[in-house]
N, C-alpha and C positions, 0 to 999 in steps of 0.2 A: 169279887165279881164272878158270877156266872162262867164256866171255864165252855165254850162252844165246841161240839164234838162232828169230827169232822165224818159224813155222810156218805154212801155209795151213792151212784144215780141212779140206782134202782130202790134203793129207801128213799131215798130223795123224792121221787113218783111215788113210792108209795106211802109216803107219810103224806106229800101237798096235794095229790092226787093230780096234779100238774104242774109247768112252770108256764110264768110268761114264756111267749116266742123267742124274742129276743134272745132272755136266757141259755135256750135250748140250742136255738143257733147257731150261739158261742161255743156254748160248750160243750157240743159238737165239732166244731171245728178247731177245739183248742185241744190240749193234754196236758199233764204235769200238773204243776203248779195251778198253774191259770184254770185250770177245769178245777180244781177242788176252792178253788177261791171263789168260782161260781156259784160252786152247790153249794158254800157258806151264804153268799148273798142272797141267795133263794130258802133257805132254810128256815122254818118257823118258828125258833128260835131267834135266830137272823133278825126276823121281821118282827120278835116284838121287842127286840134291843131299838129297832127302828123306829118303833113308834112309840116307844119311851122315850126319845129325845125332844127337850119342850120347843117349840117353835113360836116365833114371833114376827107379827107381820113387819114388813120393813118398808117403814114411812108411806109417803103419798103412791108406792108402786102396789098399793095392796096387797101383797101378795105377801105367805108367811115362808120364813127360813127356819134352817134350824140356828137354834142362841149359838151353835159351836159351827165356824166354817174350815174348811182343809185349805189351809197357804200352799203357795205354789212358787217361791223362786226356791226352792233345794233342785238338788240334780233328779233327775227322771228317769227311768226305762221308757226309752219314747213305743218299743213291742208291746210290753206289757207290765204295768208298775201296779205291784200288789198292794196300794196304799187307795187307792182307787175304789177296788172291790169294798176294801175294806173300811175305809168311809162308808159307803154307800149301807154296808151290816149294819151298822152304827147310826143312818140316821144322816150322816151329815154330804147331804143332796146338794150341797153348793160349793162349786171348787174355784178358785180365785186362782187367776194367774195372767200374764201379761205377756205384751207383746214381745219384750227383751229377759223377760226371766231364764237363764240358764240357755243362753242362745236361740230361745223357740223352743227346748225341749219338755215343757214345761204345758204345751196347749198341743204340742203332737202326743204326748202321752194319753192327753185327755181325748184327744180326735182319735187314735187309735183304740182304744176302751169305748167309745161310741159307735165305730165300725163294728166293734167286734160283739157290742151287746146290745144297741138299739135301743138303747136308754134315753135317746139326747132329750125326750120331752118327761122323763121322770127328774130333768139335772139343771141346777142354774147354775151358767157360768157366766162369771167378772172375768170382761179383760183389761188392760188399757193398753193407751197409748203412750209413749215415750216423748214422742213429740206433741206439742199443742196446737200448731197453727193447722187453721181446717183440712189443708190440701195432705199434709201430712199424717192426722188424724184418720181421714181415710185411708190413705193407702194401708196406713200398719192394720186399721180394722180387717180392711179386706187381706192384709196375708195372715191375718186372726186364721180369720173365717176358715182360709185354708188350711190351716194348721191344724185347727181344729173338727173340720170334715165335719161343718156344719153349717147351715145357711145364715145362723146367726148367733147374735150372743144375749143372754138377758139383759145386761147392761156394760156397758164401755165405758169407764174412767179414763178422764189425765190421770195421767201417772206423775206425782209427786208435785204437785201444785205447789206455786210459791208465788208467783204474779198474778194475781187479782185479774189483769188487763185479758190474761186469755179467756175468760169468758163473754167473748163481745159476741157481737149481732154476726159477725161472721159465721163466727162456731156455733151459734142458736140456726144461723140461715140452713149450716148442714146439716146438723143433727137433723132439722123437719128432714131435709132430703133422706136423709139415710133410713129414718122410720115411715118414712113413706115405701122407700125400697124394702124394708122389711128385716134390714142388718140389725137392726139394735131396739132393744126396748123402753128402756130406760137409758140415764146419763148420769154420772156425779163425779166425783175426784177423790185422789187419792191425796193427802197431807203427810210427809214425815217431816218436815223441819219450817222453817219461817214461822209465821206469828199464827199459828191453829187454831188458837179463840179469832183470830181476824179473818181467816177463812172460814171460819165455820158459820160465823156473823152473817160474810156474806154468799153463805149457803143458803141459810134463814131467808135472805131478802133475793135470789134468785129460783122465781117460779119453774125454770126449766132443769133446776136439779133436785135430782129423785132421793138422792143418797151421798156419804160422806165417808170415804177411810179413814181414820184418823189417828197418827202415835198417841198414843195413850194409857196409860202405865200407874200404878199406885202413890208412885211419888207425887203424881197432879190430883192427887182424889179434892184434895183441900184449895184449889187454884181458883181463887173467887172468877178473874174474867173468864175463864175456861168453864168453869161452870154456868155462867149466864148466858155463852154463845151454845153451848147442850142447853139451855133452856129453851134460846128462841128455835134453835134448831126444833127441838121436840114440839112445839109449839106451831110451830110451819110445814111439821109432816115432813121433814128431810129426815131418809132413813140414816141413823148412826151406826156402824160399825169400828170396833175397836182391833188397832193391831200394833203391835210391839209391846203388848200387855204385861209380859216379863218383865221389863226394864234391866235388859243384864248390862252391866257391870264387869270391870276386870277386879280381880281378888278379891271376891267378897266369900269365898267358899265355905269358910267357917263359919258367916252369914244365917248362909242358907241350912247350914248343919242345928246350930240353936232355934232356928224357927222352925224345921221340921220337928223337933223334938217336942213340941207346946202340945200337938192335937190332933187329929184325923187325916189334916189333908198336907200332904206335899206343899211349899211353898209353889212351885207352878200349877198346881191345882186351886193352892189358896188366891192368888191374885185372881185368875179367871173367876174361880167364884165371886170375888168383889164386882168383878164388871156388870157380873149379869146381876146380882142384886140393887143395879141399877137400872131401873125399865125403861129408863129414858132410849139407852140404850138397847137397839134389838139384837146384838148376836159381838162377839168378837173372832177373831179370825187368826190360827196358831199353822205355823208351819210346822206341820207335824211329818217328820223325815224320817220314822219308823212304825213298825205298828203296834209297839209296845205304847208309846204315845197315845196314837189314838185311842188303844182302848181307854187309858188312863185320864188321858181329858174328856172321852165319851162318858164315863163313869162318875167323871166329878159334875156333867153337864144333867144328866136323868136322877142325881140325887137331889131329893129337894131340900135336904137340911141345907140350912145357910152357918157361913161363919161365926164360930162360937166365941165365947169373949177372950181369949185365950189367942187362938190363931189372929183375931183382930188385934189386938194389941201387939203379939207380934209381928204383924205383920207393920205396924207403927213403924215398933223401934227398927225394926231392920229397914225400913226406907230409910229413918232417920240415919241410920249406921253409914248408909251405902249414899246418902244422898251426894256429896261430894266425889261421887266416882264415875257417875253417870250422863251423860249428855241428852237433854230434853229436844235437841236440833233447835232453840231458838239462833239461829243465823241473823236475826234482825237486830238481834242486841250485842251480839258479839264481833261483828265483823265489819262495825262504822269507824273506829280509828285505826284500823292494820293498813300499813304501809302499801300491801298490795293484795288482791284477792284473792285469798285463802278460803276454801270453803269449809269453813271450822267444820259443820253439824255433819256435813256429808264425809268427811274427814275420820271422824270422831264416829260415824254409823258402819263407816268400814270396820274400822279398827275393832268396835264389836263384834262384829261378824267373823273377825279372825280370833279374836278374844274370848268369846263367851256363845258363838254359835258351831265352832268349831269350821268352819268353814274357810278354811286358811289359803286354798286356791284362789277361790273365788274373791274372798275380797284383796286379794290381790290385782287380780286383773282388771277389778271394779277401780280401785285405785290407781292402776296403772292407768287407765282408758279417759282419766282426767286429763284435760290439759296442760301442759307443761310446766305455765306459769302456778297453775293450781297445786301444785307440787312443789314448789321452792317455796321449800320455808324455813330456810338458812338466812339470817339476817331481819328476818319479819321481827318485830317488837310485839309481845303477844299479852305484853302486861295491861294494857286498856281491855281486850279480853277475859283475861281473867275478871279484873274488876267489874266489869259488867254481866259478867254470867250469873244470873239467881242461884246457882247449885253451890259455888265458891269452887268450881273446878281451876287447875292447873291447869289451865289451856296449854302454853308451853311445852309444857311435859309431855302430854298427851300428844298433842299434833306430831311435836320432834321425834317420836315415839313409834307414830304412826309412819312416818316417814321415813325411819330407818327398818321399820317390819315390811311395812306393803312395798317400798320402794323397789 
């Protein structure tokens, strides 16, 4: 890849012959780092990494993204977070993040980077809400809004949908109110666990959602129901977006060392690439927590070779390898004969996150901020679990597992 070489601000004027305001503004009133992160993003270099990255419109909101978007629960510089600029070099103009990601620090980073560069109409940003009932829906929008030191957001997700029921006439009644106020543009929801072909169905058959997050990962490429609810989805103009694309796993490392070895692309390069050679799909969405990352998944998203037969086939066997180690979060099939409620998938999503995202605070405290009850699972009988999970995971193992690391 192209190695970008970093500018005075006086080549800077004299190569672009100016900058946007905004730009100038900033950086103007920045130094250090932050100034030379600018005069990257303004750079004409810069800008045609930028406009090499392909863009697709996403569903009935018209409007195009780029295929790669920047995740937002990793920890933040809420001053100033160099991953921000650095997206933006890159092309990927849409940051995703929520209302409880990393305490808020996560949508101040991003309101801070808007003050400071007067970008907010060159940037789409996803947020959601944690809560689903209307009344609650607002208020986290509106301390979005503050957070973000912006009048509004392109679109406002629930955040982790699992009950059908919250999309009633209530929540249709506010949404008109709130896009009449002019807070939100769009609507849709975020999925990581319960029945995702069932919600995405009834995405397909709700006219008032724009768009879909949804886990999604190589081990489901082959999932006939899952692929007929991406059908009618595509079909209905509900925009798709993929996220947990990785599908990590605990100790597959050797894994991922034989499938790197096959062909061009990094096994985290190689799934992404799988996503987007599906069109159905307009963009997937990677929490990219350094900027060696971005460049790297910017680089596998503007190359247009697609996956050669080699990295496909390995990429086969290695789900096949891994497929017993990995949790799809179906909660619907696993947790109808346990003695008491255990939230397997949300369980088993932490334990990743200390496991294979490296994140070992945090999913701590995610696991601790459970309920009590949610957390005893001394005693629970977890062998109907197992037996009902499509992967043939040791629920067991894992859960008690989880429970003695996050605990």
């Amino acid at each position: 890849m192209t190695r970008t070489k970093l500018i005075s601000r006086r080549q800077l004027l004299r190569k672009t012959g100016a900058v946007s305001g905004g730009l100038v503004l900033a950086e103007a009133a920045l130094g250090g780092f932050a100034k030379s992160a600018l005069a990257l993003a303004a750079d004409a270099e810069a800008k045609a990494l930028a406009a090499a990255m392909p863009r697709r419109v996403l569903g009935k909101t018209g409007r195009k993204i780029p295929i790669l978007l920047q995740g937002g629960s990793m920890a933040w510089n809420t001053k100033w977070d160099p991953k921000l600029p650095e997206s933006i070099k890159h092309g990927i103009d849409y940051f995703d993040c929520a209302w409880n990601y990393s305490g808020g620090t996560n949508e101040q980073a991003i309101g801070s980077f808007l003050q400071r560069t007067q970008m907010r109409e060159k940037i789409w940003i996803t947020s959601k809400a944690h809560e689903h009932d209307p009344a609650s829906f607002e208020r986290q929008l509106n301390e979005s809004l503050s957070r973000l030191s912006t009048s509004y957001v392109d679109s406002y997700f629930l955040h982790g949908l699992e009950d059908a029921r919250s999309l009633d006439k209530a929540l249709l009644s506010k949404l008109e109110q709130l896009k009449k106020e002019k807070k939100l543009k769009h609507f849709g929801f975020s999925c990581h666990g319960g029945n995702v072909a069932a919600l995405l169905t009834l995405a397909a058959q709700t006219p008032w959602v724009d768009a879909v997050m949804f886990r999604y990962n190589f081990r489901q490429y082959g999932n006939a129901e899952l692929n007929r609810a991406i059908d009618a989805c595509a079909k209905a103009g509900v925009g798709l977006i993929a996220m947990k694309t990785q599908g990590s796993a605990v100790s597959f490392e050797s894994e991922v060392q034989k499938f790197e070895q096959t062909g061009k692309w990094t096994k985290h390069q190689a799934v992404m690439k799988a996503v987007w050679a599906d069109e159905r799909l307009t963009a997937a969405v990677s929490e990219m927590d350094s900027l060696e990352k971005i460049r790297q998944n910017a680089e596998a998203a503007r190359d247009p070779g697609k996956l050669g037969a080699l990295d496909t086939e390995a990429l086969r066997r290695y789900a096949a390898a891994t497929r017993s180690l990995a949790c799809d979060g179906c909660d619907h099939l696993c947790t109808r004969g346990l003695s008491r409620p255990v939230p397997v998938a949300t369980t088993l999503r932490y334990l990743m996150y200390h496991d294979s995202y490296g994140k070992q605070a945090d999913a701590r405290a995610l696991y601790q901020a459970l309920p009590e009850a949610a957390r005893q699972v001394e005693g629970v009988d977890f062998s109907s679990a197992s037996r009902a999970c499509p992967n043939g995971l040791d629920v067991a193992q894992l859960v008690e597992r989880a429970a003695r690391v996050l605990g």
